[in-house]
N, C-alpha and C positions, 0 to 999 in steps of 0.2 A: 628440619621442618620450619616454615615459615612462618614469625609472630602475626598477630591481627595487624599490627601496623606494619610489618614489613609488607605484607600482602596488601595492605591499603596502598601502602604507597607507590608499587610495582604497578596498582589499577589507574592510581591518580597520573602517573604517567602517561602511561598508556591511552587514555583518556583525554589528557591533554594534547598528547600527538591527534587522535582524532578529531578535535575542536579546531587547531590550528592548522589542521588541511582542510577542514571545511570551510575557513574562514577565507582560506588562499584562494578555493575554488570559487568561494563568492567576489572576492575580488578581480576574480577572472571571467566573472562570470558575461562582462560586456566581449570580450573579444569571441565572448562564443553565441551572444544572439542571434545573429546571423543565421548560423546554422541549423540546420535541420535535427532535429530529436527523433535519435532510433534505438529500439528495445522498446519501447515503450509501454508491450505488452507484460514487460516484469513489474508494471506500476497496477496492475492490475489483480488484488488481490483475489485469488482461490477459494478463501476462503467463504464461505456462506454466511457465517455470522461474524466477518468483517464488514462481505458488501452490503448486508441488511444495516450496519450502522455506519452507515456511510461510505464505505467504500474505502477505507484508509488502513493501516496498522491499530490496532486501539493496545492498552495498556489495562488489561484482564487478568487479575490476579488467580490462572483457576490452570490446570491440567490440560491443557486443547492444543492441542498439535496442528490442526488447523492454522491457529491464530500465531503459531508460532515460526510457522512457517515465513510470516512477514515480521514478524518482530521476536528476534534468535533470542533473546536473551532469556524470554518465558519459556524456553526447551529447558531450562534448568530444573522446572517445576514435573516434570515427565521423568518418574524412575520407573519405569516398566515400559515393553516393547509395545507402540503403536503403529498402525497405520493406518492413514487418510487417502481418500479417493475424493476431487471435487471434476466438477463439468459445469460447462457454463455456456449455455444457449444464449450468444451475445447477440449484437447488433445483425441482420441482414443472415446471411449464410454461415456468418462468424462463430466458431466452437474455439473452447479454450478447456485445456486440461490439466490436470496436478496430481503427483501421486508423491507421496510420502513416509517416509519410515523410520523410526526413532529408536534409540534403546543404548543401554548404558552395559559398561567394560569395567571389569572389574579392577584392570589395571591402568585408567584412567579416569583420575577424578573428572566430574561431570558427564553430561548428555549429547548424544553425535545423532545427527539425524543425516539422512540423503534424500534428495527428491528428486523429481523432474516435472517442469511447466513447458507443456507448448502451446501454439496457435496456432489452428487453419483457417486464414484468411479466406478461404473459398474461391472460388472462380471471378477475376477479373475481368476486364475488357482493355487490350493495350488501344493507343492510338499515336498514330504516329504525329509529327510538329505540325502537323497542316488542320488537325483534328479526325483524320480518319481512321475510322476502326482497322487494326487488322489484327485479328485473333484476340482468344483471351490465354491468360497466366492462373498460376497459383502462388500463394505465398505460404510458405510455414516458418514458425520460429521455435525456436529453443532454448531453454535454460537449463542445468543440470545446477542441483541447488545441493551446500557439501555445508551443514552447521555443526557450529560446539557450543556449547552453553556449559556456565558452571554459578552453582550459588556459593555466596561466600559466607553468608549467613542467613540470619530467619528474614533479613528484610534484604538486599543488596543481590544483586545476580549481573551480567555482562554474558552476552552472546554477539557473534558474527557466521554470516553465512557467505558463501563464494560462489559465484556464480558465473561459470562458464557460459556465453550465451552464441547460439549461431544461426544465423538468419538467411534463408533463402526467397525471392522477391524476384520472379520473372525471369530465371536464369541466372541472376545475380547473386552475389553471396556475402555473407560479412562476418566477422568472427571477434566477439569484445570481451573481454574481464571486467564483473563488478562483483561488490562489495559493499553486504550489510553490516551494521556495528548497530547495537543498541544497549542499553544500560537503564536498569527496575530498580526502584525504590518500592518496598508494598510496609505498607501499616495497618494501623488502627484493627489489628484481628483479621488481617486479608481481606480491610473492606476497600480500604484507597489504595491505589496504585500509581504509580507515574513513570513514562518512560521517555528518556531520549534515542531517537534516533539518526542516523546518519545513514540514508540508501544510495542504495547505485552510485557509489564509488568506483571511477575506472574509466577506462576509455572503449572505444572502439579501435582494434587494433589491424584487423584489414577492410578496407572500406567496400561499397556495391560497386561500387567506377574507380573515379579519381577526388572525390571529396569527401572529407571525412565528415561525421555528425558528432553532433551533442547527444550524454546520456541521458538520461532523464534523475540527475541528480537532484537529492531532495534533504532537505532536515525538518526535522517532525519532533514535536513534543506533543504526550499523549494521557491523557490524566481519565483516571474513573473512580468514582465514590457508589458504593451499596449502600443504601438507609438502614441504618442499626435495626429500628423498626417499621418498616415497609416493604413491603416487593417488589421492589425496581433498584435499575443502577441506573446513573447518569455518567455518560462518555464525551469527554470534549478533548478535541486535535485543533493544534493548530500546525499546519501544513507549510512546506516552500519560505521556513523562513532564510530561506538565504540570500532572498528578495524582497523587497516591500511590494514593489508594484506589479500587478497582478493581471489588471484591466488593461483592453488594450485602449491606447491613446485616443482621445479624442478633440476636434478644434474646439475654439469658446465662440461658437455660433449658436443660437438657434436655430429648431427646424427651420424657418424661414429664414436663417442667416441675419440675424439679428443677435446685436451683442445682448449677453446673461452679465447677471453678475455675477463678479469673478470670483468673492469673498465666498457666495452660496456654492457656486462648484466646486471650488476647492476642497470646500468641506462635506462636501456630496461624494466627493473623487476617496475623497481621504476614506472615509466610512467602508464604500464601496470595495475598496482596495483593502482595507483592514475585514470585514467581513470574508474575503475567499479565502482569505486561511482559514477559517474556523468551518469545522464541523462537527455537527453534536448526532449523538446517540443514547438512544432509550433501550434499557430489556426490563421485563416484567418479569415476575417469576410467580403468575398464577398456582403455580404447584412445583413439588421438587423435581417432575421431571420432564416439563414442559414450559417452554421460553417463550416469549412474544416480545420480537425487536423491531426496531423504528429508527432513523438517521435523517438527517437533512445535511447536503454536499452545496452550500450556496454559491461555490466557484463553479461546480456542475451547473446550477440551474443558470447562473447568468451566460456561463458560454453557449447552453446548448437549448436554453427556452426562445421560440416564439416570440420575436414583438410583439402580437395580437392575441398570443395565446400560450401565456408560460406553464397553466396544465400543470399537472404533478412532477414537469423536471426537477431533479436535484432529491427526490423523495424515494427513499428505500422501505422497502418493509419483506421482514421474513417471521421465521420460527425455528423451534430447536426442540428435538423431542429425544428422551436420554432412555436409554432401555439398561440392562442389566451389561451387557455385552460390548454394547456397541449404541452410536448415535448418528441421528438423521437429521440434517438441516437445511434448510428452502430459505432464500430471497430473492425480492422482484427487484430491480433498481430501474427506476424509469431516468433513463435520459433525455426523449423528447414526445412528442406526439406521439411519431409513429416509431418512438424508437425502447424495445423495453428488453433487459434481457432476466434470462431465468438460472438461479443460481443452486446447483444441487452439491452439497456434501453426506460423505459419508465417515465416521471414523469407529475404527475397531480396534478392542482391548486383545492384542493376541494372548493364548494361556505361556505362560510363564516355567 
């Protein structure tokens, strides 16, 4: 049987291989702007009370298989069998789905869950190079989601999840391997938490034609503090560090083509650009068994706000209501005007 440190040290390895392939991917990460980013719908959390706080992974010291779903290493926290149903009334015609199941072996230390996420992009309209209609398409996508989580004591845990993904798009088809890692820290009594992550790791392995895409790889750090005495938590990510610059380019004109100065934009630029990592989230806990959560996504609202009218982009709000059995949870996330979707979860305690 393995000492605390032999076990430390098997992690810190292990750990370190995933730091130094992140860092490789970031360095590579110029020969692949070019291309096109697909799967994209695995960036899309299931969960309800993720996308009420922004839409991201968060790092929630509590039992929710939902949440675990995007960030494996909190499956450790889950010793009895659950399972999650989420739906998601996206953008336009766009539905998104997740079904999940968790539960522990006796003859394997730690927690194994299986899922599955898809998307129906709905009805398209193709057209041909000249811009004429002819017919429309569908698209579906798929991930088959295979995690492990294990805790190694009352504060430390490491999970990863595998994700087969295959994609259909107008006749076309494409078929990738990726790869969650992430790594909890919880203290202070289960009120602070912090996780690193490392997503969609992998490639795409048969492409839609003859060009291959970029995954939508990411690293995430993800921190949440509960007030010893108050009824809230506060949730803060910061997202895509495997890149600084976030925004896209702009010349040093003004609207009317007139030089700015250069000292005030850069340091506009800089802000701007350090700002879309960050997203924060709010939950309230008016009562033990009802939540009221809130998020702000500032890289959402600058891509998808309105010149004239940036409106509530970037702005999430849900709830969470906890019954004896089983739990129900709602978020709206606005992305633009006219663009809002509706976020339904369900998770239930099976008997035992």
């Amino acid at each position: 049987m393995h000492t605390h440190s032999t076990t430390y040290g098997i992690l810190e390895k292990a750990l370190h291989k995933v730091v130094v392939l992140s860092f490789m991917l970031m360095l590579s990460e110029n020969a692949f702007c070019q291309k096109q980013t697909v799967y994209q719908f695995v960036d899309i959390p299931a969960s309800a009370r993720a996308s009420a706080m922004g839409g991201t992974p968060l790092a929630i010291p509590e039992p929710d298989l939902g949440l675990s779903a995007v960030n494996p290493a909190f499956l450790s926290l889950l010793k009895s069998q659950k399972i999650s149903a989420d739906y998601i009334n996206y953008i336009s015609d766009i539905s998104i789905g997740h079904v999940s199941y968790c539960f522990t072996n006796e003859h394997i230390p730690g927690t194994l869950a299986v899922g599955m996420q898809y998307l129906n992009g709905g009805k398209n309209t193709r057209y041909d190079k000249d811009g004429n209609a002819s017919g429309d398409f569908s698209s579906n996508e798929f991930a088959l989601n295979m995690s492990y989580a294990r805790q190694f004591d009352s504060c430390f845990s490491i999970g990863a999840t595998f994700k087969p993904v295959l994609s259909y798009i107008g006749g076309y088809s494409s078929f990738g391997l990726l790869a969650d890692v992430s790594a909890n820290y919880i203290i202070n009594d289960n009120r602070t938490a912090m996780s690193f992550l490392v997503r969609n790791v992998g490639s795409q392995l048969t492409a839609y034609y003859d060009e291959y895409g970029q995954v939508p790889f990411d690293i995430q750090i993800a921190v949440s503090h509960q007030l010893e005495h108050a009824p809230f938590r506060v949730s803060f990510v910061l997202q895509s560090l495997q890149k600084f610059k976030l925004a896209p380019a702009e010349n040093n004109k003004g609207e009317a083509g007139s030089e700015v100065d250069h000292d005030k934009k850069t340091a506009s630029k800089f802000v701007d650009n350090a700002l879309r990592h960050c997203i924060l989230g709010v939950e309230l806990f008016p009562g033990k068994a009802f939540n009221i959560r809130a998020g702000f996504n500032y890289k959402r609202r600058q891509e998808l706000k309105l010149d004239d009218a940036g409106g509530l982009a970037g702005m999430s709000l849900g709830f969470g209501l906890r019954l004896k059995k089983f739990r129900v949870e709602y978020a709206m996330s606005k992305y633009t005007l006219g663009g809002t979707s509706n976020h339904f979860s369900l998770l239930v305690n099976l008997p035992q």
